[in-house]
Every structure is written in structure tokens, then in C-alpha cells.
C-alpha positions as CSV (number, residue, x, y, z in Angstrom):
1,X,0.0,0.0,0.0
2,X,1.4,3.6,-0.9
3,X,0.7,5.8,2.0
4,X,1.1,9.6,1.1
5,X,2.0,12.4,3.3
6,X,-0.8,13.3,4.2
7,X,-0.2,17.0,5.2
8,X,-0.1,17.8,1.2
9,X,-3.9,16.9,1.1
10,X,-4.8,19.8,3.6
11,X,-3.5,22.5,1.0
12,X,-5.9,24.4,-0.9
13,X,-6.1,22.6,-4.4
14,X,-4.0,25.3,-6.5
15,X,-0.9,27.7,-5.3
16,X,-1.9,31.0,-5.6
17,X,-0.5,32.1,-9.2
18,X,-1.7,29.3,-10.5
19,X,-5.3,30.0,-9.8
20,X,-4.5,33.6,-11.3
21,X,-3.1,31.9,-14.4
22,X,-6.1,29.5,-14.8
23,X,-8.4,32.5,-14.6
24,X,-6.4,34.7,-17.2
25,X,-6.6,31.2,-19.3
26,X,-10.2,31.3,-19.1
27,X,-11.1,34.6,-19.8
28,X,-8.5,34.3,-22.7
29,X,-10.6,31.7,-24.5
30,X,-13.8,33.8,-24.7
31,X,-11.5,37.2,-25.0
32,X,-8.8,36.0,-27.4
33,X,-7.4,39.1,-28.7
34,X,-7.4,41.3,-25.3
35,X,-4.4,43.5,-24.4
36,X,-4.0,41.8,-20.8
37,X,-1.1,43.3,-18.9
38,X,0.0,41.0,-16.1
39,X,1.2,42.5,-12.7
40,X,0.3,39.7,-10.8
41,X,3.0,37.4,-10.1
42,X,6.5,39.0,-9.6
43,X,8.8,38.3,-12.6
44,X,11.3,40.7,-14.0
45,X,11.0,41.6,-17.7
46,X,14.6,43.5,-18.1
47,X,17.1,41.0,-19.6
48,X,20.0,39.6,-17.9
49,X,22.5,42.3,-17.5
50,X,25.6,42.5,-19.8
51,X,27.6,41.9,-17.3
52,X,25.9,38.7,-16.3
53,X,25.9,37.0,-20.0
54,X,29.6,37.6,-20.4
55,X,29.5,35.8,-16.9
56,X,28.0,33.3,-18.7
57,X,30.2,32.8,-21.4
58,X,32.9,32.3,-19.6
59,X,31.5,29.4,-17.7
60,X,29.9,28.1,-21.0
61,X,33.7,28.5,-22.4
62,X,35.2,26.9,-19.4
63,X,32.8,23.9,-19.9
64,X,34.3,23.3,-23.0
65,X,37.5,22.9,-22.5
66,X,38.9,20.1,-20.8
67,X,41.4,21.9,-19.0
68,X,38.8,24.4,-17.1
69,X,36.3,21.6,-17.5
70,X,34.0,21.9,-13.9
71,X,32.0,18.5,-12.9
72,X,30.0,18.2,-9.3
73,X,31.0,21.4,-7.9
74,X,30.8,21.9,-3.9
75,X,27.1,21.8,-2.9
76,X,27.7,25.5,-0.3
77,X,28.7,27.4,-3.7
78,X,31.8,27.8,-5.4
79,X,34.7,30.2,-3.7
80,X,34.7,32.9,-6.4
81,X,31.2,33.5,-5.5
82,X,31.1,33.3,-1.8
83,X,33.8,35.7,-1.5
84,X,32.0,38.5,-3.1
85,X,29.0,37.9,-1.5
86,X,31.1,38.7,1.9
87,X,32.8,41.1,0.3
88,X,30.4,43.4,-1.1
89,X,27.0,42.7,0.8
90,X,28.1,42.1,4.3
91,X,31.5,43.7,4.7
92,X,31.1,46.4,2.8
93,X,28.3,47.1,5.5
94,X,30.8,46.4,8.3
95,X,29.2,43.1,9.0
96,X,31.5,40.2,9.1
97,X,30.2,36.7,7.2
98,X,32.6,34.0,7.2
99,X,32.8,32.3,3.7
100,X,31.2,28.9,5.1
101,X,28.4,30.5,6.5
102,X,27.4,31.6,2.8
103,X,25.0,28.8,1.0
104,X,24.4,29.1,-2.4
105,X,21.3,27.7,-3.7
106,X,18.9,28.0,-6.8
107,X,16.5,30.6,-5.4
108,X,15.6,31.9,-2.2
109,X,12.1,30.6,-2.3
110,X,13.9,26.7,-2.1
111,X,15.3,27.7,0.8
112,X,13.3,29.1,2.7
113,X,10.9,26.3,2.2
114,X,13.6,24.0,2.3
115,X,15.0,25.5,5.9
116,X,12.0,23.3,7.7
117,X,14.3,20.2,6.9
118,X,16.9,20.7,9.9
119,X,14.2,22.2,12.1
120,X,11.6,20.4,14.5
121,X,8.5,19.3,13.5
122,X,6.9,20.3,16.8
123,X,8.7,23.7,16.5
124,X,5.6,26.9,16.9
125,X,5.6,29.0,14.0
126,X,4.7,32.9,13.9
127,X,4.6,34.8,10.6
128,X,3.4,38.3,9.8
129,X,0.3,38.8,7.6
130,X,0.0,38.8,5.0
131,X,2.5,37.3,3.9
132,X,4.7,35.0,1.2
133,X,2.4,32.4,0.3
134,X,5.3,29.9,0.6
135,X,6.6,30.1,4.1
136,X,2.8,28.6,5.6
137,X,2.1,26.1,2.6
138,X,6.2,24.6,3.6
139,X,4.6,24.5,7.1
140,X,1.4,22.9,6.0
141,X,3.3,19.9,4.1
142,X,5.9,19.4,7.1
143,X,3.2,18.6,9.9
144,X,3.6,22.0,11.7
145,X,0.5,24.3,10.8
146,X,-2.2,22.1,12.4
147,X,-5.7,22.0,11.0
148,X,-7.1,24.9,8.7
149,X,-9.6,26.6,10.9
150,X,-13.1,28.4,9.2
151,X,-11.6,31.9,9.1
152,X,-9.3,30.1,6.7
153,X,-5.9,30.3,9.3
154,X,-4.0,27.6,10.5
155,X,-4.5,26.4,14.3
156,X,-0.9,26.0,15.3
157,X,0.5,29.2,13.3
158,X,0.4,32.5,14.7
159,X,-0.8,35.4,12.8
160,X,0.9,38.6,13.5
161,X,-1.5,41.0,10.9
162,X,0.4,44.2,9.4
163,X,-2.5,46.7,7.8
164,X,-3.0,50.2,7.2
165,X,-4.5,49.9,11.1
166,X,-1.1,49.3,12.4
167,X,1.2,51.0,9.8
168,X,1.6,47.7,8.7
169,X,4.1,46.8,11.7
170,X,3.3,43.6,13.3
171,X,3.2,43.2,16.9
172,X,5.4,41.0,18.8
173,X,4.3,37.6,19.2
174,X,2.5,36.7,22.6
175,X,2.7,32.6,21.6
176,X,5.8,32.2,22.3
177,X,7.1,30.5,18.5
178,X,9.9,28.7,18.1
179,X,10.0,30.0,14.3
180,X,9.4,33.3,13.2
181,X,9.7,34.4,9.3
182,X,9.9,38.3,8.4
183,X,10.3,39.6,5.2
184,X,11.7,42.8,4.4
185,X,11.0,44.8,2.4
186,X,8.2,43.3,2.1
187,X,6.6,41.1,0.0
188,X,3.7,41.5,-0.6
189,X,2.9,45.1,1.0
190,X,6.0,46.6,-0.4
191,X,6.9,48.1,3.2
192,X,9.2,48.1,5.4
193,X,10.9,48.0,9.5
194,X,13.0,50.7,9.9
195,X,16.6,49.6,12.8
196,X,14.7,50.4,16.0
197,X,11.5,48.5,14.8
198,X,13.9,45.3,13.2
199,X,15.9,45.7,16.2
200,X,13.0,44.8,18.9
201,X,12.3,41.5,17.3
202,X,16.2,40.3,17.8
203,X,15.5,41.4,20.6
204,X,12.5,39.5,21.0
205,X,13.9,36.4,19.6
206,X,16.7,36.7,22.0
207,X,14.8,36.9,25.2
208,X,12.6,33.4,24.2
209,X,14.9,31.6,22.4
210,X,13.5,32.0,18.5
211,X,14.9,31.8,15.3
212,X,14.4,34.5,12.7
213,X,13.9,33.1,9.4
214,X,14.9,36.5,7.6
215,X,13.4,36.6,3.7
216,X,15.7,39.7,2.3
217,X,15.0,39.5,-1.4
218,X,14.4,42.6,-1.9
219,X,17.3,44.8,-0.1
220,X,18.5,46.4,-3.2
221,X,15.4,48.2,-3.7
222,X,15.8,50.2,-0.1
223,X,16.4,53.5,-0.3
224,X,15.8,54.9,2.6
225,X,18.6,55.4,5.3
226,X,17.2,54.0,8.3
227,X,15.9,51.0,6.9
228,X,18.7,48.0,7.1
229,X,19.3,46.0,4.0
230,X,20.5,43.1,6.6
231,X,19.6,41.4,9.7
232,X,22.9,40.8,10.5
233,X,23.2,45.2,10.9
234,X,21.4,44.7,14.2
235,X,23.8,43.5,17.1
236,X,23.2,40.2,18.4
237,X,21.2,38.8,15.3
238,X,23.9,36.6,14.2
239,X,22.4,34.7,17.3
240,X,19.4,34.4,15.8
241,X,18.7,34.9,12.4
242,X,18.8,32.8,9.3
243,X,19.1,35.4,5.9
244,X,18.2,34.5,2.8
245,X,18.8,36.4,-0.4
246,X,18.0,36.0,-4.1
247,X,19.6,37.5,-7.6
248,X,16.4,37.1,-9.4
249,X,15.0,40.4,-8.7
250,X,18.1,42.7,-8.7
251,X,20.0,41.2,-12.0
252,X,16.9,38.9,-13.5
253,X,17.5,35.8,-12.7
254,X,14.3,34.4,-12.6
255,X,15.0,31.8,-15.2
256,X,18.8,31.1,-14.4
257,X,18.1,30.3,-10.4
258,X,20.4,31.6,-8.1
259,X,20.3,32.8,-4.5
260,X,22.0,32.1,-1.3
261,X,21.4,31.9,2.4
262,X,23.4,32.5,5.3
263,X,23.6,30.8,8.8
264,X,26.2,32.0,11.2
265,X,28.0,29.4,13.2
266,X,26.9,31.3,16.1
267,X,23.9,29.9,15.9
268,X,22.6,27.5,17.4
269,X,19.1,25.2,18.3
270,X,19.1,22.6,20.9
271,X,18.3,18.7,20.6
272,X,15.4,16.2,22.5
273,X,18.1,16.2,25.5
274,X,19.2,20.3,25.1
275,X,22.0,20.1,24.0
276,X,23.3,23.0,21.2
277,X,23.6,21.7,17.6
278,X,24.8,24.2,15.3
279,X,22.3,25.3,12.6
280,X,24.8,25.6,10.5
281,X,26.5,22.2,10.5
282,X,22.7,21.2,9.9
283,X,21.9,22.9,6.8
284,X,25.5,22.1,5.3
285,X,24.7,18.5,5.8
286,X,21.4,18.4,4.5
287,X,22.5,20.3,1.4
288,X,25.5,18.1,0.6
289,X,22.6,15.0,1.2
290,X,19.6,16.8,-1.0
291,X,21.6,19.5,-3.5
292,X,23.8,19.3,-5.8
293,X,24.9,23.2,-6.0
294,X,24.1,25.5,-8.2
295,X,25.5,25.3,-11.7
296,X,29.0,26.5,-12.2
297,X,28.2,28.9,-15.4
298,X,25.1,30.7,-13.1
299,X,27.7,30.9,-10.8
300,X,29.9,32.6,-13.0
301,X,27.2,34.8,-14.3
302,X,26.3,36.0,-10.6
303,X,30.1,36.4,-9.8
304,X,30.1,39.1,-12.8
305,X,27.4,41.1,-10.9
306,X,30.4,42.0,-8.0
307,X,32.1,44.2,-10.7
308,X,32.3,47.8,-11.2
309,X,30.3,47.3,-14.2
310,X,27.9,44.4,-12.9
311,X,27.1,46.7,-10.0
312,X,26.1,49.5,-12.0
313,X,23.9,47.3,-14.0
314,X,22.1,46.4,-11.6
315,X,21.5,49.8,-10.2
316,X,20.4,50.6,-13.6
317,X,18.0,47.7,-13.2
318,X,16.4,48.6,-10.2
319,X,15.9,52.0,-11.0
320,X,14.1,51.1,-14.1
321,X,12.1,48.8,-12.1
322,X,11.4,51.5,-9.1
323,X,10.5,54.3,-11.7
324,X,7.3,51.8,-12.8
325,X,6.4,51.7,-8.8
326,X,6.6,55.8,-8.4
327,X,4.0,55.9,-11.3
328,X,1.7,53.0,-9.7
329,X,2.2,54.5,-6.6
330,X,1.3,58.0,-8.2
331,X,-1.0,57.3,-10.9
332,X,-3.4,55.3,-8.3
333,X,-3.0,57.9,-5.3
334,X,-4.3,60.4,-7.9
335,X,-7.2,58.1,-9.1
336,X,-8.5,58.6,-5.0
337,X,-7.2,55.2,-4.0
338,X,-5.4,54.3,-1.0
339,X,-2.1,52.7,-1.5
340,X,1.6,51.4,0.3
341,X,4.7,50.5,-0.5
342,X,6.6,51.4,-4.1
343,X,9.5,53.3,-2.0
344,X,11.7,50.6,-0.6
345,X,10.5,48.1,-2.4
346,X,8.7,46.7,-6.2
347,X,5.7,45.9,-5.1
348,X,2.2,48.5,-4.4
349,X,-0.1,47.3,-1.9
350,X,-3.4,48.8,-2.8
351,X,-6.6,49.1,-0.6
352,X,-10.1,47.9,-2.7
353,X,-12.5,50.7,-3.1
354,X,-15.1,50.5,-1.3
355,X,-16.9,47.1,0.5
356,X,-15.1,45.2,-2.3
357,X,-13.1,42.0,-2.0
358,X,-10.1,41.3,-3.4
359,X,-10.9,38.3,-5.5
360,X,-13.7,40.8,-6.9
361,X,-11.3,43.6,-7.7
362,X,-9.5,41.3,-9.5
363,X,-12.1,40.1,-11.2
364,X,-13.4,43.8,-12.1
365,X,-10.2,45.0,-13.4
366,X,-9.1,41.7,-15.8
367,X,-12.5,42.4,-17.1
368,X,-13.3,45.7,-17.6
369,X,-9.7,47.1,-18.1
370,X,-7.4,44.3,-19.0
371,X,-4.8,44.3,-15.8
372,X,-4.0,41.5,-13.5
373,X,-3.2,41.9,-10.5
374,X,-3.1,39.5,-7.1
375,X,-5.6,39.4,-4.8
376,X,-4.5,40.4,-1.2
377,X,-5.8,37.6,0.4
378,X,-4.1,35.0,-1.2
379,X,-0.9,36.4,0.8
380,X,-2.9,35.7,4.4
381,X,-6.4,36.4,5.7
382,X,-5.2,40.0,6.5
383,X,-4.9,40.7,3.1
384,X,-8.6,40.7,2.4
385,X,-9.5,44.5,1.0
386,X,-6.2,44.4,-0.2
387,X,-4.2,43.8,-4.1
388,X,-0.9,43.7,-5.4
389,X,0.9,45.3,-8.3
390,X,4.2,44.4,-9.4
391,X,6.4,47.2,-10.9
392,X,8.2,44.1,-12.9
393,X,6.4,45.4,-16.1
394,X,7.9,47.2,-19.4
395,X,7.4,51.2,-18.6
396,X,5.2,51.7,-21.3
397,X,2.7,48.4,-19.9
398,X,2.8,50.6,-16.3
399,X,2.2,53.7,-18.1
400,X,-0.7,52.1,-20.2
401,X,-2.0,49.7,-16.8
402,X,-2.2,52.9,-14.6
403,X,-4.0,54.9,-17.5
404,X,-6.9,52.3,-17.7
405,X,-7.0,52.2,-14.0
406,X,-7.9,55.9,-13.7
407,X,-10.6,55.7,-16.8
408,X,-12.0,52.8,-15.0
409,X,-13.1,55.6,-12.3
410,X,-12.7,52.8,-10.0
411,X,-14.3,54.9,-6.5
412,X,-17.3,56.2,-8.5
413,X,-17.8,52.5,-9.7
414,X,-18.2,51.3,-6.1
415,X,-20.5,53.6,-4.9
């Protein structure tokens, strides 16, 4: 008899996007020639940087002659790579990351699903909401969410809610979790915690022995001064956070797959008889059981980004990218509606108008203006009366999206 784990049975039938995707399909067949714009789910459109394809070459060269032939390469990331990621994103900010606490990986969102492997099953989980869809359906399928409850949360996971009530800054947890996952800048409200507010919760974590699973796949979109681009810039966090970080969104890497994740060897969790295991000797052991590494030609690609040149590309990138959020974030706030985000980050968080929902927004705007967004309260229950844009888009797309938006006279239409 094959027995299934069962946990997979309690998710909802379809991830998010692909529920999106399956209602775009459908309207597609009756509406076969409409000008959709998708700014639903959050993929880049700018090409790989320059810098990045010659990157690539050079690994695809390498690979081709037998003399810089690579095979298996380590499964924690090659050298050339790890040393610029201490170099330039943690040094560089006066924070010191040994070279074997760097993991590189094929995309943040493996690992920080993939993080539940080294920790306990009976381990209390808190998470802010909304939130990335991913860190509570990871939970669901290891055992540790407990039973979906009729307000559609799950009994053993604590919500901490972030709205427009609270200046979307969670509370500390009263629950006492074992687990706690932030993610900052956010996604999906495009805000942020500014060093007093990210310092509480090491704080926090500290004091009752949590760990910080610390989602920071956005940083290179911050632009404000108080707001740290890493964990690890708050003393004592070393202690307590896990960071994970992703090139897809910075140098468009969506399709090539690359990211890393950092454990410090300071930290540690405790066995069934209390003793301290380091976290970090955990995860290095289940990637050299589970992952093979990343490939060596990505990895050449994402070394290229630690250049003069690579850098400036991806400044170049981003800026592109945050001038389509400044005219979201504009365009709607002009059209009456009330919206976050767009400053640190590439994502607008925008309240419905009115008593509506946000599956019904969504609904109202694919049909009656051609936009796709994502419906708020697929990211938690606390994002009901709430949507996402992406500024991902081509500038002309955002320009054309927010123009239909304001001849849509969306508040007159919900009166």
C-alpha cells in the first residue's frame, strides 16, 4: 500500500499564481485578442545584465575545454562566489560573514521552504500577515500548521496581521514561537521595518529563544537610510537569524536560479536532550545530502554582478524597475485610492474601493480594463480589501496599466 503524506492533502487545491493563471486562461478563450497586462506574479522583464551574460560565457567557455572543464561542484557554492557575497554585501556594511556560512542555492524561495528540513516538526511557527504564500504552505506539508480553521488560518500558526490599522508593523508575538519568518522589504505590501523597529524583534527572539527566518529578497530596492538592507546590521542577530537572499529580482535571474542563504556558526538550536547543535552544521549537511549546488556557469554569471560594471547594471536595473512603482504608486493615489509600498520596495499594496473583496477587484479589473493583479488575500487572511501590483512590467505596460485604471473611475464604480 502507498501511503502519502498526508499534510499535502490539507493545501488548498491550487498555489496562488496558479489559480490567477487558470483564470487569465479562461477569460482568454472567450477574449482571445485582449491587451492583458500582467502585474500579478512577480517576474522581472529586463534582460539579464551585460555583465551577467559575459558571466556566462565564460562558464559556458570553461565547460568546454577540458582543461577548465568543472564536474559536481561543492554543494555551499563555489569560492569565487562566496567571497564576493562577503565582500560586497556584508563587509562592505561592516558586517563580518565567514565564507562557510554563505550557502548558495537556486533561489531563495527553495530555501526558505527548504530551511523546515533541519528544524523540529513540533517547532511553533509565527509569521506576519500577509504574507509570502510559501513560508505557511512549507509548514502545512511538514506537519507543523495544524488544521485549517473556518476563518481560513491555521490552528498551530500564529498570525501577527500588518494593515493600514497598524502602519503595517506587526506586533510581537504573545505565543511564544519557536519559528518566526519576516520579510523585508516586504513582500507582498512593499513596506518596510525601519533599525529600531527590526531591532525589537532580535531582541524579542533573544529573550525566548526564537529563530528569525529572515526573507531579504528585496534589499537592493531600499532607499531609505534607516531602513537595514540586513539582519545581520542589528547586534546580536547573528544569534538568531537565518538570511536568505535571491539575484532574481536585482539582475533577473528568474530563469537562471540563483540565491544564497546565510547561517552564522553562532547559531545555534538545541536537541530532545538540550544540547546546542549548530544550525549551521545542519543545513550544510542536509545540502551536501539533498543539492547538488548551483550550476558552475550561473555561478559565473552572478560572480560578474560584483564588478564595477555588474554593479552599475544592476543599479540601472532597479531603477528602471522603481520608476514603474513611483507611477503606480502616483497614478493610483491620484485616481483617489489608497495605497503602500513602491518606495523601498517593487511591489504597491493597494486598498479595494469600497466594501469590495479582493478576488472581486481582481475580477473587475481583468475584465473591464485588461490588468492582472493579485488578490491580497491570497498572501494571508489579513490581506482581504487588499491587491498587489508588481512594478516588474515594461514602462510603457505601467504607463498604459495605470492609465486604464484611472478611466476605470474605479471609486465612482463602487458607490
Amino acid at each position: 500500500m502507498i501511503r502519502i503524506n498526508e499534510n499535502f492533502t490539507k493545501l488548498s487545491s491550487a498555489y496562488l499564481f496558479s489559480e490567477i493563471a487558470r483564470k487569465i486562461d479562461a477569460y482568454r478563450k472567450v477574449h482571445p485578442d485582449a491587451p492583458i497586462i500582467k502585474m500579478g506574479i512577480g517576474d522581472v522583464t529586463r534582460p539579464i545584465c551585460a555583465a551577467a551574460i559575459e558571466g556566462l560565457r565564460k562558464g559556458v567557455a570553461d565547460e568546454a575545454d577540458e582543461k577548465t572543464f568543472h564536474g559536481y561542484g561543492p554543494e555551499q557554492g563555489y569560492s569565487f562566489l562566496t567571497e564576493r557575497i562577503s565582500r560586497y554585501d556584508y563587509a562592505a556594511r561592516g558586517i563580518e560573514i565567514a565564507l562557510d556560512e554563505i550557502f548558495v542555492s537556486d533561489g531563495a524561495k527553495s530555501d526558505t521552504g527548504n530551511i523546515g528540513d533541519i528544524l523540529s516538526t513540533s517547532n511553533k511557527v509565527a509569521l506576519t500577515d500577509p504574507v509570502y504564500p510559501v513560508y505557511i504552505d512549507t509548514n502545512v506539508m511538514a506537519g507543523r500548521a495544524g488544521e485549517r480553521m473556518p476563518d481560513g488560518k491555521w490552528s498551530n500558526i500564529e498570525y501577527l496581521p500588518c494593515t493600514a490599522d497598524n502602519d503595517f508593523i506587526p506586533a510581537l508575538p504573545t505565543g511564544k514561537p519557536d519559528m518566526i519568518y519576516l520579510c523585508y522589504p516586504n513582500n507582498p505590501t512593499g513596506t518596510t521595518l525601519k533599525r529600531d523597529q527590526l531591532a525589537e524583534w532580535v531582541d524579542y527572539a533573544r529573550a525566548n529563544g526564537a529563530l528569525i527566518l529572515f526573507d531579504s529578497a528585496y534589499e537592493a530596492y531600499i532607499s531609505e537610510d534607516d531602513v537595514p538592507h540586513s539582519i545581520y546590521e542589528i547586534p546580536g542577530a547573528k544569534e538568531v537569524a537565518i538570511e536568505f537572499r535571491s539575484f532574481s529580482k536585482t539582475a533577473g535571474f528568474t530563469g537562471l536560479r540563483c540565491g544564497y542563504t546565510v547561517i552564522p556558526k553562532e547559531l545555534k538550536g538545541v536537541d530532545g536532550q538540550g544540547n546546542a547543535v549548530s544550525l549551521n552544521a545542519l543545513w550544510n549537511r542536509r545540502q551536501c545530502t539533498k543539492f547538488n549546488g548551483a550550476s558552475y556557469i550561473v555561478q559565473r554569471a552572478a560572480q560578474a554582478l560584483y564588478t564595477p560594471e555588474g554593479q552599475r547594471q544592476v543599479a540601472e536595473t532597479i531603477a528602471y524597475y522603481m520608476r514603474n512603482a513611483k507611477i503606480l504608486r502616483e497614478g493610483l493615489a491620484e485616481a483617489g485610492l489608497e495605497v503602500f509600498g513602491g518606495i523601498n520596495a517593487p511591489y504597491i499594496w493597494v486598498k479595494t474601493p469600497g466594501a469590495m473583496t479582493s478576488w472581486q477587484f481582481f475580477d473587475k479589473l481583468l475584465h473591464e480594463c485588461n490588468v492582472v493583479g493579485t488578490p491580497g488575500v491570497g498572501f494571508g487572511p489579513s490581506g482581504e480589501g487588499y491587491f498587489r501590483l508588481t512594478a516588474f512590467g515594461r514602462y510603457d505596460d505601467t504607463c498604459e496599466a495605470v492609465d486604464r485604471l484611472k478611466r476605470l473611475n474605479l471609486l465612482a464604480s463602487t458607490k
